[in-house]
ChimeraX commands (.cxc) that place a marker at each C-alpha (Angstrom):
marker #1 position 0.00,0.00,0.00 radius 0.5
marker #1 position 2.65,2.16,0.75 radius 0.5
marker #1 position 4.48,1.25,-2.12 radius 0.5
marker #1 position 1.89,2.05,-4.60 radius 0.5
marker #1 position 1.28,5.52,-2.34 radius 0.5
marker #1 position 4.45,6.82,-3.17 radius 0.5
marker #1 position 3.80,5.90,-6.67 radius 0.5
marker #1 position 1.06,7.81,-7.18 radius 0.5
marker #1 position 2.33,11.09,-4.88 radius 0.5
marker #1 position 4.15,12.36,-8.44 radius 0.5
marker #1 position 0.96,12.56,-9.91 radius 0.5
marker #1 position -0.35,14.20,-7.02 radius 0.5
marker #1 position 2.54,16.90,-6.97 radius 0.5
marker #1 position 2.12,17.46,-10.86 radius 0.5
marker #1 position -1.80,18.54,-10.77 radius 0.5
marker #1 position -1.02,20.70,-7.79 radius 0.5
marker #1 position 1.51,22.78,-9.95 radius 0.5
marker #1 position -0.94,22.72,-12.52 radius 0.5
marker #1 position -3.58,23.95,-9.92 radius 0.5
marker #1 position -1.02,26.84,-8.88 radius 0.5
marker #1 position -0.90,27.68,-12.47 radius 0.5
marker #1 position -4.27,29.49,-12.21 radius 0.5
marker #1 position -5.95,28.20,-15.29 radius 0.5
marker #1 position -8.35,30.09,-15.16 radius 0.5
marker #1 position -6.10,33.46,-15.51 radius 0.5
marker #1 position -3.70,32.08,-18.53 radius 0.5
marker #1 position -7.43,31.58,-20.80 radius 0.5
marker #1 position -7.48,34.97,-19.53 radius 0.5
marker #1 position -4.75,35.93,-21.24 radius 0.5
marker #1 position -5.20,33.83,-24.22 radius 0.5
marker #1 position -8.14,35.67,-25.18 radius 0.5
marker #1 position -6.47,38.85,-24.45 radius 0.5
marker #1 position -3.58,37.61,-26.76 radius 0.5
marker #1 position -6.49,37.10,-29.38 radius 0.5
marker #1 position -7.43,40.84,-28.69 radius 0.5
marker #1 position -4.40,41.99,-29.73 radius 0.5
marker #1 position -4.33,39.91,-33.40 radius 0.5
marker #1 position -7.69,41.07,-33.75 radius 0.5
marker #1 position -7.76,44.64,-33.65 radius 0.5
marker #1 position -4.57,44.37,-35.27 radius 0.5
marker #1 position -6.15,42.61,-38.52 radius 0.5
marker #1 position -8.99,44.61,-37.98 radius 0.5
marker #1 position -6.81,48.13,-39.16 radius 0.5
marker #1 position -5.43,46.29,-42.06 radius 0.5
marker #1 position -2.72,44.99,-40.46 radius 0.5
marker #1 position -1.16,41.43,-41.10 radius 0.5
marker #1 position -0.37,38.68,-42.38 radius 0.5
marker #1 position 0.00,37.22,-38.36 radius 0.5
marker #1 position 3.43,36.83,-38.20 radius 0.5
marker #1 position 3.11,32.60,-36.73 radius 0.5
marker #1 position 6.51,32.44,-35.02 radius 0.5
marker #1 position 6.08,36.16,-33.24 radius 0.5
marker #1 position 3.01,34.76,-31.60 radius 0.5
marker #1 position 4.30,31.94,-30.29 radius 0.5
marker #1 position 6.86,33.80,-29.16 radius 0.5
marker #1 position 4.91,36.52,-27.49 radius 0.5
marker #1 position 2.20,34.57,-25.98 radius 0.5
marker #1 position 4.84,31.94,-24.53 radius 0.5
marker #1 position 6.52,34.75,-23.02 radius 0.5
marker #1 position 3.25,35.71,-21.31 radius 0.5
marker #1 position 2.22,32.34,-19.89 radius 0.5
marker #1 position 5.64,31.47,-18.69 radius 0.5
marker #1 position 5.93,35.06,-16.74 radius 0.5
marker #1 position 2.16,34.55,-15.18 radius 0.5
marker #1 position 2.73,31.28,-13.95 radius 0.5
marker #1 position 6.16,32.19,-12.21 radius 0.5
marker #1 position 4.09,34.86,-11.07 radius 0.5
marker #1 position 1.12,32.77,-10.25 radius 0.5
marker #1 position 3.57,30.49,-7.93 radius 0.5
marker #1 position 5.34,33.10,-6.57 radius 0.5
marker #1 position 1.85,35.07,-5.21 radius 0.5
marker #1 position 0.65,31.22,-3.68 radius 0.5
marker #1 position 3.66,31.13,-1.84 radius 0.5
marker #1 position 4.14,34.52,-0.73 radius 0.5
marker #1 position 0.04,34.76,0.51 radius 0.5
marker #1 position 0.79,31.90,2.35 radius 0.5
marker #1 position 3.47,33.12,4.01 radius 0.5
marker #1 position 1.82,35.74,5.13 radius 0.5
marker #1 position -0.75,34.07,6.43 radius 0.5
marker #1 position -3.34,34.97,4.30 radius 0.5
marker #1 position -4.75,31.93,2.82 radius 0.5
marker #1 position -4.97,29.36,6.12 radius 0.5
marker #1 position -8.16,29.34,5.74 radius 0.5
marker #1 position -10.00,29.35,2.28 radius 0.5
marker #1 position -8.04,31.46,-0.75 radius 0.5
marker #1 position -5.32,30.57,-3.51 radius 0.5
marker #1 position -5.38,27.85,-4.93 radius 0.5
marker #1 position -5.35,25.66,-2.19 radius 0.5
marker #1 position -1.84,23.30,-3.14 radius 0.5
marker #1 position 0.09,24.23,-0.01 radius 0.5
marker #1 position -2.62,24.38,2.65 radius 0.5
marker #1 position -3.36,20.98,1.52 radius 0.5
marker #1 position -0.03,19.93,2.20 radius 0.5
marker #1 position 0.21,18.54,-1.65 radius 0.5
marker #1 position 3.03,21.38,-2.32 radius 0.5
marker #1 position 5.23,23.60,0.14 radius 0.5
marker #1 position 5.78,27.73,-0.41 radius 0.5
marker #1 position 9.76,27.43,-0.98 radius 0.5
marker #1 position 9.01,24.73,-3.71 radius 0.5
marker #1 position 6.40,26.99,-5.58 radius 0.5
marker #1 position 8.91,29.96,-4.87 radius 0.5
marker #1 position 11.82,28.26,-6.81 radius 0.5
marker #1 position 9.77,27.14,-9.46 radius 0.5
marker #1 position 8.23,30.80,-9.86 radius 0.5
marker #1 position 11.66,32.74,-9.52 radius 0.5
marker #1 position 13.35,30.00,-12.56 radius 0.5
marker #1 position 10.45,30.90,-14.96 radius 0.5
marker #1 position 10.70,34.53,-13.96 radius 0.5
marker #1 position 14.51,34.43,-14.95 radius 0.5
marker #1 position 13.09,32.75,-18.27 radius 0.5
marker #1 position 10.67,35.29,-18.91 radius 0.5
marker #1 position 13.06,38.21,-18.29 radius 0.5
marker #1 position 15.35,36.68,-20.79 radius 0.5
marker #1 position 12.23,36.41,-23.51 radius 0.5
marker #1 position 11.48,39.75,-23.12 radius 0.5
marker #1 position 15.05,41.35,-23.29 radius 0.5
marker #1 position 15.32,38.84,-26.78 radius 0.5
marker #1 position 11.93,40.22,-27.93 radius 0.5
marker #1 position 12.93,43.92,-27.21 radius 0.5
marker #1 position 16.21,43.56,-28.84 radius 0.5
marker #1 position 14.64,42.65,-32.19 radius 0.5
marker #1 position 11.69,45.01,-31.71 radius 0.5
marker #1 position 12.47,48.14,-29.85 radius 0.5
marker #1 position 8.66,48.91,-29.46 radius 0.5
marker #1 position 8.67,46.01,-27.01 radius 0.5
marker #1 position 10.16,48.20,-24.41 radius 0.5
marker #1 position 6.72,50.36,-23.65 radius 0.5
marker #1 position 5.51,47.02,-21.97 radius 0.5
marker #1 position 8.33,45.49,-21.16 radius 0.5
marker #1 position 10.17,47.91,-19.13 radius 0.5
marker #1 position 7.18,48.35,-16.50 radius 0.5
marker #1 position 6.54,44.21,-16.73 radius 0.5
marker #1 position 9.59,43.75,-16.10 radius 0.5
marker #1 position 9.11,45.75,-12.85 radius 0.5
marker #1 position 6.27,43.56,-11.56 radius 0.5
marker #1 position 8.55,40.30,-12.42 radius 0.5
marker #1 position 10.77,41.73,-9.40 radius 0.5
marker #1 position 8.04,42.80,-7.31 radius 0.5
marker #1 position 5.43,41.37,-7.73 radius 0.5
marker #1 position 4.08,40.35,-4.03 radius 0.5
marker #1 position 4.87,44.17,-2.63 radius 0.5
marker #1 position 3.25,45.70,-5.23 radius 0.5
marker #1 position 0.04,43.44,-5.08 radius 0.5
marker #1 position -0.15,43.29,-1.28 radius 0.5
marker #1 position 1.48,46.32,0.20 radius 0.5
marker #1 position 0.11,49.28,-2.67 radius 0.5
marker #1 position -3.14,51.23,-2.37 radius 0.5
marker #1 position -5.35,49.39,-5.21 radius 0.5
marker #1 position -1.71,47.50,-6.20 radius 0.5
marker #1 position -3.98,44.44,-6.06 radius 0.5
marker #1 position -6.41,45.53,-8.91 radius 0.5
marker #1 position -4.65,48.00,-10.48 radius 0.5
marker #1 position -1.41,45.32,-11.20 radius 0.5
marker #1 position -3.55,42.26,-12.42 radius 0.5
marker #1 position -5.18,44.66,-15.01 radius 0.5
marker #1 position -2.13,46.32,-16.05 radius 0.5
marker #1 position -0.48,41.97,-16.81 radius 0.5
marker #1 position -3.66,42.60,-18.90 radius 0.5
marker #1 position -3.34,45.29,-20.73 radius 0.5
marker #1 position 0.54,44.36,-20.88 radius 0.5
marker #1 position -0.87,40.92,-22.75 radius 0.5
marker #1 position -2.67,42.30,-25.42 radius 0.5
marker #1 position 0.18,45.34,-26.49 radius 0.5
marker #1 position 2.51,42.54,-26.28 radius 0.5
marker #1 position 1.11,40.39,-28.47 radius 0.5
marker #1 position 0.09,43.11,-30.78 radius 0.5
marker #1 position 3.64,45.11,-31.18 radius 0.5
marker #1 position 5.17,41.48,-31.22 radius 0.5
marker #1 position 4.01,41.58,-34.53 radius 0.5
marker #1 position 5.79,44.60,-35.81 radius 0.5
marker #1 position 2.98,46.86,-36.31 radius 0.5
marker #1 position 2.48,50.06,-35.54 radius 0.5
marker #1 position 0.56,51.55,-32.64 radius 0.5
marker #1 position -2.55,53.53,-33.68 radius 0.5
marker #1 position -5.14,55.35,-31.71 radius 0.5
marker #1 position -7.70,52.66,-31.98 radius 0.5
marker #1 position -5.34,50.32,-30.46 radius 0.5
marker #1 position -4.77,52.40,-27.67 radius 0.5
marker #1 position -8.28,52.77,-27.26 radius 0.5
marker #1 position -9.03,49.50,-26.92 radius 0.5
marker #1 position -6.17,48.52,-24.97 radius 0.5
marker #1 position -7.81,51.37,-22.21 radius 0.5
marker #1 position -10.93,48.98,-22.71 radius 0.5
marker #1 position -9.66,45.92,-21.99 radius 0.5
marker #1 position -7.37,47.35,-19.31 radius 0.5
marker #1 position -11.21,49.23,-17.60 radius 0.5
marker #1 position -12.50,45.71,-18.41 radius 0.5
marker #1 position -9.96,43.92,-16.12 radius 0.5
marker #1 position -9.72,46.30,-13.35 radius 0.5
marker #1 position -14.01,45.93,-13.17 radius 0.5
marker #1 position -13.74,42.10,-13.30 radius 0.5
marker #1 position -10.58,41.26,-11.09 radius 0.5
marker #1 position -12.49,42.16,-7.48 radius 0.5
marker #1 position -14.96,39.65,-8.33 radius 0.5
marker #1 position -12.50,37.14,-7.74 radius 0.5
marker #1 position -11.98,38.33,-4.19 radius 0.5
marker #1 position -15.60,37.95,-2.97 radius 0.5
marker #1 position -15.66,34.15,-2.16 radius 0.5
marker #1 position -12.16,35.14,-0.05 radius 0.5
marker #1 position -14.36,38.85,1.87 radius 0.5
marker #1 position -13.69,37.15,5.13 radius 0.5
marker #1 position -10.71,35.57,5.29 radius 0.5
marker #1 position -9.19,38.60,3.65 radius 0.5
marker #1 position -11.04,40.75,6.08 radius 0.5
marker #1 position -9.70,39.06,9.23 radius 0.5
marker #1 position -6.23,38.65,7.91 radius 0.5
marker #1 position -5.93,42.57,6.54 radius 0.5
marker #1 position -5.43,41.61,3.56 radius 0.5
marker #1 position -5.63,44.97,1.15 radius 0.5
marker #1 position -8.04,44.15,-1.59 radius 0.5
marker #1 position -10.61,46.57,-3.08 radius 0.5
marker #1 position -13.61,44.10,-1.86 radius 0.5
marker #1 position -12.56,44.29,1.76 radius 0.5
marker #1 position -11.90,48.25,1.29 radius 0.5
marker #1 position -15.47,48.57,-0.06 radius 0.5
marker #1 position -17.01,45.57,0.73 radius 0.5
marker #1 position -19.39,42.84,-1.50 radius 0.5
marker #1 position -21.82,45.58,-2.54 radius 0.5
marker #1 position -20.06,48.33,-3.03 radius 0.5
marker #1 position -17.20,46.43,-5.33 radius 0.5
marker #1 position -20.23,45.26,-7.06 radius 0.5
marker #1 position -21.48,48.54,-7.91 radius 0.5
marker #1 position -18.20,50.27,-8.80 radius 0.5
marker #1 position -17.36,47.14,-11.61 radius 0.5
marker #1 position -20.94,47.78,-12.66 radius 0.5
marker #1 position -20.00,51.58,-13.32 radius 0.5
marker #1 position -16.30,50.41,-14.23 radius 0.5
marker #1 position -17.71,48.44,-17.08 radius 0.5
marker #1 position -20.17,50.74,-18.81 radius 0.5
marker #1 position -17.41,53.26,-18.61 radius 0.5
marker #1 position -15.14,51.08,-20.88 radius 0.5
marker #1 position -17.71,50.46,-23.08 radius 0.5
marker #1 position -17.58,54.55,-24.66 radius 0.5
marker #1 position -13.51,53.26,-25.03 radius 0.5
marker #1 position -14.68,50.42,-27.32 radius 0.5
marker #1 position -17.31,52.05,-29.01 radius 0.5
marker #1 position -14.48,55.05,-29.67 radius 0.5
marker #1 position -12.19,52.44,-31.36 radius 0.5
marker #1 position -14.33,51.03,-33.73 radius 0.5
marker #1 position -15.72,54.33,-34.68 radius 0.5
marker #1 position -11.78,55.27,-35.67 radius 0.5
marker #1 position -10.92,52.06,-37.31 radius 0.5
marker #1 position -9.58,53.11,-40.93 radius 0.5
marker link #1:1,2 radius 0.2
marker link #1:2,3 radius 0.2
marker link #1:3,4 radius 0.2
marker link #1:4,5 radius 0.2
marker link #1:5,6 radius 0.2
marker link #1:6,7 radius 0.2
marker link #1:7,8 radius 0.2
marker link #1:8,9 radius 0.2
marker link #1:9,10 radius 0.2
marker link #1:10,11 radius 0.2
marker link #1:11,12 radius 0.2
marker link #1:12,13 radius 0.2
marker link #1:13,14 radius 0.2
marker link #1:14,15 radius 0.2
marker link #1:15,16 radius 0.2
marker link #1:16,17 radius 0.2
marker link #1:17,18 radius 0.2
marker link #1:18,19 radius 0.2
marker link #1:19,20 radius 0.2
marker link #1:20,21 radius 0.2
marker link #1:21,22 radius 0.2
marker link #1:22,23 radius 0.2
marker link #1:23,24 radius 0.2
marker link #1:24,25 radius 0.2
marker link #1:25,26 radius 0.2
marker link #1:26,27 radius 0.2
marker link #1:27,28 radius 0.2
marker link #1:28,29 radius 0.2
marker link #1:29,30 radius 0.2
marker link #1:30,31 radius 0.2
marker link #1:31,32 radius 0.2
marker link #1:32,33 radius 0.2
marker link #1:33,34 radius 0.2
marker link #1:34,35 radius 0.2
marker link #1:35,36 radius 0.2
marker link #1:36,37 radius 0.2
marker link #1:37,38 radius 0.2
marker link #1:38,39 radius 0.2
marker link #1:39,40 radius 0.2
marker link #1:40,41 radius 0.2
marker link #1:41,42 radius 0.2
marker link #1:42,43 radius 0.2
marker link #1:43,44 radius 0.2
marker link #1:44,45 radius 0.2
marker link #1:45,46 radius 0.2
marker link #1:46,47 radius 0.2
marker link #1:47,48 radius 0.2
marker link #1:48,49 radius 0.2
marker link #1:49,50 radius 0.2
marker link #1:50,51 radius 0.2
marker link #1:51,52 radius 0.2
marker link #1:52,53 radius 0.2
marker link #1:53,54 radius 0.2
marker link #1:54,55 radius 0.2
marker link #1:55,56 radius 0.2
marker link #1:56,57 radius 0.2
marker link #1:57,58 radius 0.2
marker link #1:58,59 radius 0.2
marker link #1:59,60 radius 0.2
marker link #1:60,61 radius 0.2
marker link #1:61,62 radius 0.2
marker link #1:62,63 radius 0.2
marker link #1:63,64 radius 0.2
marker link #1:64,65 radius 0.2
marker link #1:65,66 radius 0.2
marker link #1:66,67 radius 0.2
marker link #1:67,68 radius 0.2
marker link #1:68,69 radius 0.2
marker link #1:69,70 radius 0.2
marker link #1:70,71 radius 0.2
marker link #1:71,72 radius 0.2
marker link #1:72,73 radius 0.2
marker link #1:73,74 radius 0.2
marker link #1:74,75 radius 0.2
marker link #1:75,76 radius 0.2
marker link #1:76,77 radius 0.2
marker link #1:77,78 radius 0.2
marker link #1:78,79 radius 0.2
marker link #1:79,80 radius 0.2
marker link #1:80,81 radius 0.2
marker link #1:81,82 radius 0.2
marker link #1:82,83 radius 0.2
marker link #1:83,84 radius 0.2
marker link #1:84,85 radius 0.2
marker link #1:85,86 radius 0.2
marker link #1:86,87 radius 0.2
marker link #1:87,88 radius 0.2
marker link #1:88,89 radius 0.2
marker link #1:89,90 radius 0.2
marker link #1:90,91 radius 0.2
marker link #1:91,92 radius 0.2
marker link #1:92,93 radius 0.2
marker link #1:93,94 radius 0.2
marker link #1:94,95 radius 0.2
marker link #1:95,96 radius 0.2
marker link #1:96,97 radius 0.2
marker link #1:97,98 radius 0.2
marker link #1:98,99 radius 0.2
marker link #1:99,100 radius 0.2
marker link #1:100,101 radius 0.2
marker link #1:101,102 radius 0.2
marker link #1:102,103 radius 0.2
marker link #1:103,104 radius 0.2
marker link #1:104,105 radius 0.2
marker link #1:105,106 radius 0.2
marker link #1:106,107 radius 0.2
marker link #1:107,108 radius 0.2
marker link #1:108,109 radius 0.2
marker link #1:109,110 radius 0.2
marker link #1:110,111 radius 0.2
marker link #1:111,112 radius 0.2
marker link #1:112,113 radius 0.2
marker link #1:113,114 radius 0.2
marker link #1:114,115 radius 0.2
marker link #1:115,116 radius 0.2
marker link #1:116,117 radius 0.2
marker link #1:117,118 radius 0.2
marker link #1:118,119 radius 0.2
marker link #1:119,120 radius 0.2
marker link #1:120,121 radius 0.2
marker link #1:121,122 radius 0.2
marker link #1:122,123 radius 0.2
marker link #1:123,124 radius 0.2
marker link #1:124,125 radius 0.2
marker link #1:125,126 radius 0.2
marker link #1:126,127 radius 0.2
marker link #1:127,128 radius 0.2
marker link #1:128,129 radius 0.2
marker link #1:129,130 radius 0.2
marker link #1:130,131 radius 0.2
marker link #1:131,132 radius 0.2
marker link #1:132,133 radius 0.2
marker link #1:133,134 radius 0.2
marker link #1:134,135 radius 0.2
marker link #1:135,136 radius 0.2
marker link #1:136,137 radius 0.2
marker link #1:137,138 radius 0.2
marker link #1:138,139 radius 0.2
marker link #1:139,140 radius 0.2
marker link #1:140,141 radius 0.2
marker link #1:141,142 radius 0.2
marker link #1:142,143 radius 0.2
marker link #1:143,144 radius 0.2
marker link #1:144,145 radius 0.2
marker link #1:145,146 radius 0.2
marker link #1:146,147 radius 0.2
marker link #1:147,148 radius 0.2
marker link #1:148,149 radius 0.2
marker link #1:149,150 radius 0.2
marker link #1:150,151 radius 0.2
marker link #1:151,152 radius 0.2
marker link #1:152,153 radius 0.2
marker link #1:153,154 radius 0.2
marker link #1:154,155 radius 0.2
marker link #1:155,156 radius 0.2
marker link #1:156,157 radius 0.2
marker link #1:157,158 radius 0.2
marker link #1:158,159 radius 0.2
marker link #1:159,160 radius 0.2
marker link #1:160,161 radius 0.2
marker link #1:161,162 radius 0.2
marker link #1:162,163 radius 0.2
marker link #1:163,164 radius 0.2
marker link #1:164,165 radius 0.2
marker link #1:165,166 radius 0.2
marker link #1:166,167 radius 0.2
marker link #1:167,168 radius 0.2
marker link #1:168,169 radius 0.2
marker link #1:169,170 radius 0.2
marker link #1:170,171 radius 0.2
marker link #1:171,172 radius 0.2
marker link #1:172,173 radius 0.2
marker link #1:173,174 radius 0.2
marker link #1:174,175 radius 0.2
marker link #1:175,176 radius 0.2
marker link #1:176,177 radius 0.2
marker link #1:177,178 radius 0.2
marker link #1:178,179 radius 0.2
marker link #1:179,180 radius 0.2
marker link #1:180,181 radius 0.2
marker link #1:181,182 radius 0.2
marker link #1:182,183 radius 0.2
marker link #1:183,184 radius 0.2
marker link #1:184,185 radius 0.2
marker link #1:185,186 radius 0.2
marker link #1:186,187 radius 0.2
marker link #1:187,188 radius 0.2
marker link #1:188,189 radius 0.2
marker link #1:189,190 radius 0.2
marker link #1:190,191 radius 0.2
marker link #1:191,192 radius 0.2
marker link #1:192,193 radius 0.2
marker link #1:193,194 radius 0.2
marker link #1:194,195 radius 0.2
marker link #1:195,196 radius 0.2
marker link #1:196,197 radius 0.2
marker link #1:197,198 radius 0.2
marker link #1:198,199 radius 0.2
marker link #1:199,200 radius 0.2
marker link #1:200,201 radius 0.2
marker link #1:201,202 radius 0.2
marker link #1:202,203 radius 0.2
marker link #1:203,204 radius 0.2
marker link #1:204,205 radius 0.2
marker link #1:205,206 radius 0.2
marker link #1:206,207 radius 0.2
marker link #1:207,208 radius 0.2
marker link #1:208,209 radius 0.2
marker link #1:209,210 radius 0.2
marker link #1:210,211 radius 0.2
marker link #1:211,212 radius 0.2
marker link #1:212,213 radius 0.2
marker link #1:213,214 radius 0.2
marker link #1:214,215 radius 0.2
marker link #1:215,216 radius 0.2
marker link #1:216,217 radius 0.2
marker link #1:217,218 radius 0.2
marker link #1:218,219 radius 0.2
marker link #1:219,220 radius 0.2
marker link #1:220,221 radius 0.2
marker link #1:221,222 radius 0.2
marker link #1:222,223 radius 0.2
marker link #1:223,224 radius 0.2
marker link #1:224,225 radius 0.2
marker link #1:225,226 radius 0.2
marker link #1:226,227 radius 0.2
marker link #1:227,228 radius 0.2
marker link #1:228,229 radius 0.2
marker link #1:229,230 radius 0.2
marker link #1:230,231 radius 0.2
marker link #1:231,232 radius 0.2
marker link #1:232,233 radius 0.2
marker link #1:233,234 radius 0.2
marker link #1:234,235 radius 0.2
marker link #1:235,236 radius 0.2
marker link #1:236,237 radius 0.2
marker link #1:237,238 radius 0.2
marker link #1:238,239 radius 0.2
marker link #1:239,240 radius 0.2
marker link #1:240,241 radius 0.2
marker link #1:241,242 radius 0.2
marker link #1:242,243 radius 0.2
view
């Protein structure tokens, strides 16, 4: 029995780091990424360059999960997620924080060298990747420790996704696509405190500084409401200005 325990605890141990992956956030950014291409080909621009979109959207997924791992362990750390919150893998006892942390700071390192690569070859790069680069180091502070860090960073990774992908490809940036990169970055910064509500009281007992425990259930409810028909005169702006 033992024997075939240990046998299956690698299994175990691989589905927890998928779990700490945060699935649901990388389709997040995959349709983000598809953002990007779209109102891209939508100005005329293209063909999609294949290889620069692999390129750009590995870069992405491999800097959000290091991310992802790092923000499991660090919340734990801190105490904040003993009770219900992240992803569960550690409290569990499936995965430990200094094992998610090493994983999290190696794909960092990867992702800083993608973007300096992807800068090098387009300069353009540098509008998002100077400030993502930023986060990469400090990620936990700024999430945990800044007025509205904790919104305000997960919508900028957003944002960050869909210029990425988009100036990956070489083209040039217009006012539409700034326009609707103010959309989708609204969009994200109205949806992200939704995630917090299932955590109100945990977070609330263990300080942690999210917008929902700032404002509570129904007032985060209303300002996404407003957030969100706000962004809506940025994407009706950018279609109206598409050539």
């Amino acid at each position: 029995m033992k024997e075939k325990q240990r046998r299956r605890e690698p299994n175990k141990m691989a589905k927890a780091y998928l779990i700490a992956t945060r699935p649901q956030f990388l389709f997040a950014y995959l349709m983000l990424s598809l953002g990007g291409i779209v109102i891209g080909v939508s100005q005329g621009f293209g063909p999609v360059k294949v290889n620069a979109l692999v390129m750009s959207m590995s870069t992405v997924i491999i800097a959000a999960i290091g991310i992802h791992y790092r923000d499991e362990a660090s919340d734990w750390d801190k105490g904040y997620d003993r009770e219900v919150g992240g992803m569960g893998v550690i409290r569990n006892g499936t995965l430990s924080s200094p094992e998610l942390r090493r994983w999290g700071v190696l794909l960092n390192l990867v992702a800083f060298a993608l973007i300096a690569y992807q800068v090098i070859i387009i300069p353009e790069l540098l509008i998002v990747g100077l400030p993502a680069s930023i986060i990469l180091m400090w990620p936990n502070y700024l999430t945990e420790e800044v007025t509205l860090g904790h919104e305000a960073i997960i919508s900028f990774s957003f944002w960050a996704t869909m210029m990425w992908v988009y100036l990956g490809q070489g083209w040039d940036l217009t006012m539409p696509t700034m326009a609707f990169s103010v959309f989708a970055f609204m969009l994200a910064f109205a949806i992200t405190p939704y995630q917090d509500i299932g955590d109100y009281e945990a977070d609330r007992k263990s300080g942690k500084k999210t917008l929902t425990v700032r404002l509570g259930i129904d007032g985060v409810g209303q300002l996404s409401i407003f957030i969100v028909l706000v962004s809506l005169f940025f994407l009706y702006y950018s279609l109206i200005i598409l050539p």
